[in-house]
C-alpha positions as CSV (number, residue, x, y, z in Angstrom):
1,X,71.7,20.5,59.3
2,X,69.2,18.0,60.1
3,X,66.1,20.3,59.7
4,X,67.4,20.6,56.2
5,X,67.6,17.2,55.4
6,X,64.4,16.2,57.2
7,X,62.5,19.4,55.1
8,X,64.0,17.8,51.8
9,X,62.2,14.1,53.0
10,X,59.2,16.3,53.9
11,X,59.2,17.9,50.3
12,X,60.0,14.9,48.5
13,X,56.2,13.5,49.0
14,X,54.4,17.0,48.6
15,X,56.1,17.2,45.6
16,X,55.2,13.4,44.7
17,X,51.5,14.2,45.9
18,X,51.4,17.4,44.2
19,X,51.8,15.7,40.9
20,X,49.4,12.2,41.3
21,X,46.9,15.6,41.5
22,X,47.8,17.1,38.3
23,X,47.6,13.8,36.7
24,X,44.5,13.0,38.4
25,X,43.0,16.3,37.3
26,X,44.2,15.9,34.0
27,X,43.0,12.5,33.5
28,X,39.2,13.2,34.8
29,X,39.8,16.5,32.1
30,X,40.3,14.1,29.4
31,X,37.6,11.5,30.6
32,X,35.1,14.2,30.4
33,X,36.1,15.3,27.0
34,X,35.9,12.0,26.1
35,X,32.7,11.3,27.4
36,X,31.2,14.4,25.8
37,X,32.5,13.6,22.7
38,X,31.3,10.1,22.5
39,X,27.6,11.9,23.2
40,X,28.2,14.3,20.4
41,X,28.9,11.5,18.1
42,X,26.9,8.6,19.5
43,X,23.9,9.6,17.0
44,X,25.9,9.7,14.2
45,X,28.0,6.4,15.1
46,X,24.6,4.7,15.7
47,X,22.3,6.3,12.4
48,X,25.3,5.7,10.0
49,X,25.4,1.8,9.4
50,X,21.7,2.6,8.2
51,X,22.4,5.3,6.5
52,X,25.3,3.8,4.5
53,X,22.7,0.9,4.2
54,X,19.7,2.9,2.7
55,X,22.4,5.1,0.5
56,X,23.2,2.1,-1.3
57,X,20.5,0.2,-1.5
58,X,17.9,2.7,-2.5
59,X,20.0,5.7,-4.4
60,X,22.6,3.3,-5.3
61,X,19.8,0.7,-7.2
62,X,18.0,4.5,-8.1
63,X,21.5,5.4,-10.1
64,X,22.2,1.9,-11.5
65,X,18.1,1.9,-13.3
66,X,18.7,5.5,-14.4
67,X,22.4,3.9,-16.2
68,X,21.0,1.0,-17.1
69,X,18.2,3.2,-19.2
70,X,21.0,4.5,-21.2
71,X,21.7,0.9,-22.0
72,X,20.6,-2.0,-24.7
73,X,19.9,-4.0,-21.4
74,X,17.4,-7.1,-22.3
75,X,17.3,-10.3,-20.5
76,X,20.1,-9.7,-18.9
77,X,21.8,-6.5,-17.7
78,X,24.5,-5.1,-20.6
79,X,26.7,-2.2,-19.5
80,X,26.8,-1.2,-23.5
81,X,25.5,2.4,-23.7
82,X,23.0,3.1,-26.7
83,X,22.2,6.6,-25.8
84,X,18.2,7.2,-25.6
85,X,16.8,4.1,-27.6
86,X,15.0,2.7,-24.5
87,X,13.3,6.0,-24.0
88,X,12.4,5.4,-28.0
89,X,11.4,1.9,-27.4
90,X,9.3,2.9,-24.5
91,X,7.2,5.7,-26.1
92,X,7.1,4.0,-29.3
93,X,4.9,1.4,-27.6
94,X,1.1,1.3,-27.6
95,X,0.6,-0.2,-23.9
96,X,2.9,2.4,-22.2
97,X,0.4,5.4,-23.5
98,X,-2.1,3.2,-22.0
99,X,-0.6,3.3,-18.7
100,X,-0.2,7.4,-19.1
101,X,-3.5,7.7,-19.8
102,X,-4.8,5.3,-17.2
103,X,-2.2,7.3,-14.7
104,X,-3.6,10.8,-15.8
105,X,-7.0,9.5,-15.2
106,X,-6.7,8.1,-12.0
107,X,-4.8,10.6,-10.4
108,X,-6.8,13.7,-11.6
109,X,-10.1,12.1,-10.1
110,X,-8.2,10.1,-7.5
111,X,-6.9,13.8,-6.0
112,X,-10.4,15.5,-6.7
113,X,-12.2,12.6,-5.2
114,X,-10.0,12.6,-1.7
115,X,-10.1,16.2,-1.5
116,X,-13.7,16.5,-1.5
117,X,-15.1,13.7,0.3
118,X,-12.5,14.3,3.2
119,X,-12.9,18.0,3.1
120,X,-16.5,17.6,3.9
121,X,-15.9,15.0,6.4
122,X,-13.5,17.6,8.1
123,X,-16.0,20.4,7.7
124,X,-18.6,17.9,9.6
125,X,-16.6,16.9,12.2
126,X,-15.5,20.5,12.8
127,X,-18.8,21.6,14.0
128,X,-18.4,19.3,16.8
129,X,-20.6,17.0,17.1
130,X,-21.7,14.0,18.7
131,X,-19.5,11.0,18.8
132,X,-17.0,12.5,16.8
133,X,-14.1,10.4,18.5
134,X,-15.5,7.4,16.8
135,X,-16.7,8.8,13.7
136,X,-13.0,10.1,13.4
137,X,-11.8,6.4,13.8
138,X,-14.3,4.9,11.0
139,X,-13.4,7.6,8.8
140,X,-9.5,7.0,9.4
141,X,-9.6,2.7,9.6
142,X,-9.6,2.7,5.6
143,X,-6.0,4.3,5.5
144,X,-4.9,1.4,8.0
145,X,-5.3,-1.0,5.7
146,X,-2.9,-1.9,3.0
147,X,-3.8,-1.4,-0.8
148,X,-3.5,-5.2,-1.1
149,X,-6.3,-5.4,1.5
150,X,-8.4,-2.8,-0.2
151,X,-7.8,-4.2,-4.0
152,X,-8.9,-7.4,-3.1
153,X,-12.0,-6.2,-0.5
154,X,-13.6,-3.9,-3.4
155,X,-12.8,-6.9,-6.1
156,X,-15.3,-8.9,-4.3
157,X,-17.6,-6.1,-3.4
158,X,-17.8,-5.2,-7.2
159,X,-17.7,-8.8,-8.7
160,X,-20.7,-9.3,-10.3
161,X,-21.1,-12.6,-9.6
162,X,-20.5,-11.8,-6.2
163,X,-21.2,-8.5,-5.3
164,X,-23.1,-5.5,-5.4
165,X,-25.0,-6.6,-8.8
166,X,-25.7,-10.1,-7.3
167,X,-26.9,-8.5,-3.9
168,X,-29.7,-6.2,-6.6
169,X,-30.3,-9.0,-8.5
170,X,-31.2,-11.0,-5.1
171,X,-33.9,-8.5,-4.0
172,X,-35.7,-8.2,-7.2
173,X,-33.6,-5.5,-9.5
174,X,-32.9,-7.9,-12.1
175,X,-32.3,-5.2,-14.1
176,X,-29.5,-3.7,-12.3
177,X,-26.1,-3.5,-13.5
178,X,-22.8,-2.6,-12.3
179,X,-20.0,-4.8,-13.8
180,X,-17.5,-1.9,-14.1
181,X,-15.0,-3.7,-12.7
182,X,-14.9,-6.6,-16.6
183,X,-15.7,-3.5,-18.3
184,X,-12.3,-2.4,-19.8
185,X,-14.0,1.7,-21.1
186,X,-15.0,1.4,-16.6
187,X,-12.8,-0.8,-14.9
188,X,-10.0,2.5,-14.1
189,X,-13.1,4.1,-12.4
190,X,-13.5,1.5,-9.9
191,X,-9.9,1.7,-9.3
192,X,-10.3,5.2,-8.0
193,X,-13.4,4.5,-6.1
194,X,-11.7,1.8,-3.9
195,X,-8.6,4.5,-3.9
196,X,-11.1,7.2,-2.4
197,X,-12.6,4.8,-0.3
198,X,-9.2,4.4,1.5
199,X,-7.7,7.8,1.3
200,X,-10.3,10.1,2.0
201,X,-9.9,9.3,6.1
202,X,-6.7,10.7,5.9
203,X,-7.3,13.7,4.0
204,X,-10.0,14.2,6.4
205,X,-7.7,13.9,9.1
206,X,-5.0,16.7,7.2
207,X,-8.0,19.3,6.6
208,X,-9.4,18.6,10.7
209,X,-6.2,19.3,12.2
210,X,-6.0,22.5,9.5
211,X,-9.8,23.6,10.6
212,X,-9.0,22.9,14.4
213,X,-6.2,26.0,14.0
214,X,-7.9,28.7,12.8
215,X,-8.5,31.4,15.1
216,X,-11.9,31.1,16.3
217,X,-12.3,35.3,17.1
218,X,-11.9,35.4,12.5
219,X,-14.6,33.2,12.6
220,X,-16.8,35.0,14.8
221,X,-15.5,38.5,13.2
222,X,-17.0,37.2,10.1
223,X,-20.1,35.9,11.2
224,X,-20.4,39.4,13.1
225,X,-19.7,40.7,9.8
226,X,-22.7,38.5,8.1
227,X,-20.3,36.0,6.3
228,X,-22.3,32.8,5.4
229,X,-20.8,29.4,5.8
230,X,-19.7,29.2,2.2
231,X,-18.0,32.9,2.3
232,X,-16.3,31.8,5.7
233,X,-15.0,28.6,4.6
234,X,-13.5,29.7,0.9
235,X,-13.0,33.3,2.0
236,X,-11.4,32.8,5.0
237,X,-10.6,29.3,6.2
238,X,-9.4,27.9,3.1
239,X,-6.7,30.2,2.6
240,X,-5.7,30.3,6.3
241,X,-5.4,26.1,5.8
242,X,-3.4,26.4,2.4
243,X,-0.3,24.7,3.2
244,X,-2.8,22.0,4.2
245,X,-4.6,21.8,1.1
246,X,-1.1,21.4,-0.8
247,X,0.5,18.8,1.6
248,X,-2.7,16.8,0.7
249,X,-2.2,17.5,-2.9
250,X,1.2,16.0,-3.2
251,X,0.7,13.1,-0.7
252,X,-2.1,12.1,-2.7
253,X,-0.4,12.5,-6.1
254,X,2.5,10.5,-4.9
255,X,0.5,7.7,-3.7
256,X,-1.9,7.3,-7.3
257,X,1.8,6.8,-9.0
258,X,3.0,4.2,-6.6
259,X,-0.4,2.4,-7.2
260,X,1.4,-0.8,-8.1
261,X,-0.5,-2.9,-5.5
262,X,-3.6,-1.6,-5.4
263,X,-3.9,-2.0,-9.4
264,X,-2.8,-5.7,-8.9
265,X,-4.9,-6.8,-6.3
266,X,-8.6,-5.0,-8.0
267,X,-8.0,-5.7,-11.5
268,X,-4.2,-7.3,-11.9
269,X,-4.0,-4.5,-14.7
270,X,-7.4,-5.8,-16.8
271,X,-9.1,-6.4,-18.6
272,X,-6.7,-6.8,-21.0
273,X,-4.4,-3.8,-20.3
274,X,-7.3,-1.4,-19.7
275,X,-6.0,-0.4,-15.7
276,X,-2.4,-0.8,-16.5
277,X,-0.6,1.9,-14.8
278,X,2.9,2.8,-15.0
279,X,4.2,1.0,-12.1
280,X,2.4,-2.5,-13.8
281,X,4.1,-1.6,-16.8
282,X,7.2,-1.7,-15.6
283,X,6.9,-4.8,-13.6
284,X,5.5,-6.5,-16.4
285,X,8.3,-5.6,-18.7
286,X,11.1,-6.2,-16.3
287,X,10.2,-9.7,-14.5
288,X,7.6,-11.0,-17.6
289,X,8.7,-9.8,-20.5
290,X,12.5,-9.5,-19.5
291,X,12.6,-6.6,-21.2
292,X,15.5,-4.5,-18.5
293,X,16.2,-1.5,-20.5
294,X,12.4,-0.6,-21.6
295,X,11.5,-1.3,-17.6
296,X,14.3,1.0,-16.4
297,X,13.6,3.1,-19.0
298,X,9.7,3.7,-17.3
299,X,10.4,3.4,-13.8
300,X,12.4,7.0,-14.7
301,X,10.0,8.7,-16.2
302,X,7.9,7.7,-13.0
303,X,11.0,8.8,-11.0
304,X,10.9,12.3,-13.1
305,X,7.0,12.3,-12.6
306,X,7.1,12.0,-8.9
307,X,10.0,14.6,-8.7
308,X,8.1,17.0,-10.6
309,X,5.6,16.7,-8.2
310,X,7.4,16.9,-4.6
311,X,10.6,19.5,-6.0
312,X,7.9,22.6,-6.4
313,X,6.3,21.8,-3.7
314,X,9.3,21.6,-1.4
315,X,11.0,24.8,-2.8
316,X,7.5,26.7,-1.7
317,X,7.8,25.4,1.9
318,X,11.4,26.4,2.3
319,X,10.5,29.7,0.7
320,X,8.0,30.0,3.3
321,X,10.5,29.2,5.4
322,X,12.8,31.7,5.3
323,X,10.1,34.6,5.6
């Protein structure tokens, strides 16, 4: 009788023990669940206060100028729908095909001007030569700059009164001229120029790192083969660094319409409206003119322009993708 009762005291704290060590192990099971579920959602916990942010602020104000297009918005916002009359206004207007034009101008040569100048720099550099590390850097400084920075560098350099006419004038050309930059039939022209001037670096940069992957054993094949330079580079090379060539393409066509600053600081749209560009004409129309609906009304068909641009190109690389 007493070993009974003393087994039942002995059992009694087994029993006691054997459960604080299911609870234990449960409880360290849930910590780690927890744990590894606050580590699968710490980068979404952390990213979506921006995310929530930058969805508001930028598509939120992007749907709110594409409504307020629709509307008879002047001064003053008005929520009154009037169907496409802004988009009437705005192509009924004289300055606006300016700014087209001016846009189709600058972008065409700004785009043929970059591609070239920083494909040869690449094709240079590619044949390694000496101090190429710091040719590289002068080449790429331009694109560190901001378009402010540029604008108003090249507005001195092609001042007359200041610049590169003065500097002629002051070693005996007194017949040279370059006042391009008062003269409204070539003041867009030295809008691409100081464009060029900074983007060319970084195209160069784009077409180097494209040059620096192709095989070298297709290069020698071809020379084997007695393939010039020219038949190597746009026989073999070129289409090897395609994607390349298009990346640059639509970088470079995005930047030309977002030429706002650059525009402003060079030529502040003159003279008269001869450099306006879309982006001026809509900042003059919605902060000078107070003219909301015609403003919304261009910024999109620059919206539309710049979508036209990245959607093709986009559909391609996921196409290419998928192969």
């Amino acid at each position: 009788m007493r070993h009974k009762v003393r087994g039942r005291q002995q059992a009694a704290p087994n029993g006691k023990a054997y459960m604080l060590q299911v609870r234990g192990e449960f409880m360290r099971k849930a910590t780690v669940a927890l744990e590894r579920s606050v580590e699968r959602w710490l980068p979404q916990i952390v990213v979506s206060p921006l995310f929530a942010i930058s969805l508001f602020f930028v598509y939120g104000f992007i749907a709110w100028t594409i409504y307020i297009s629709f509307t008879k918005s002047g001064v003053m916002p008005d929520y009154t729908l009037q169907g496409l009359h802004q988009y009437q206004r705005l192509w009924s207007t004289p300055r606006w095909y300016i700014a087209v034009t001016n846009l189709f101008i600058f972008t065409s040569l700004f785009i043929l001007g970059c591609l070239l100048i920083g494909g040869l720099l690449a094709v240079l550099l590619d044949q390694r030569i000496r101090a190429e590390g710091l040719l590289r850097t002068i080449y790429l400084y331009p694109m560190a700059l901001s378009f402010i920075v540029t604008g108003t560098a090249w507005k001195w350099i092609l001042n007359p009164t200041l610049g590169i006419e003065r500097l002629m004038h002051e070693w005996g050309f007194s017949d040279f001229r370059f006042d391009w930059i008062v003269d409204p039939q070539m003041a867009i022209y030295t809008v691409v120029i100081a464009g060029v001037w900074q983007s060319s670096g970084y195209v160069m940069a784009l077409f180097l790192a494209g040059l620096r992957s192709v095989d070298d054993e297709l290069l020698k094949a071809a020379a084997i083969d007695g393939a010039g330079p020219f038949r190597t580079y746009f026989g073999i090379v070129l289409p090897i660094i395609r994607p390349v060539f298009f990346s640059s393409v639509v970088i470079l066509a995005h930047l030309s319409i977002k030429s706002y600053d650059l525009v402003v600081a060079l030529t502040a749209g003159g003279p008269g409206y001869a450099t306006d560009m879309p982006a001026t004409f809509m900042y003059a129309f919605a902060f000078q003119r107070s003219e909301l609906g015609i403003a919304a009304a261009s910024a999109v068909m620059m919206l539309a322009t710049v979508v036209a641009v990245i959607v093709p190109y986009l559909y391609s690389e996921l196409r290419e993708g998928r192969r």
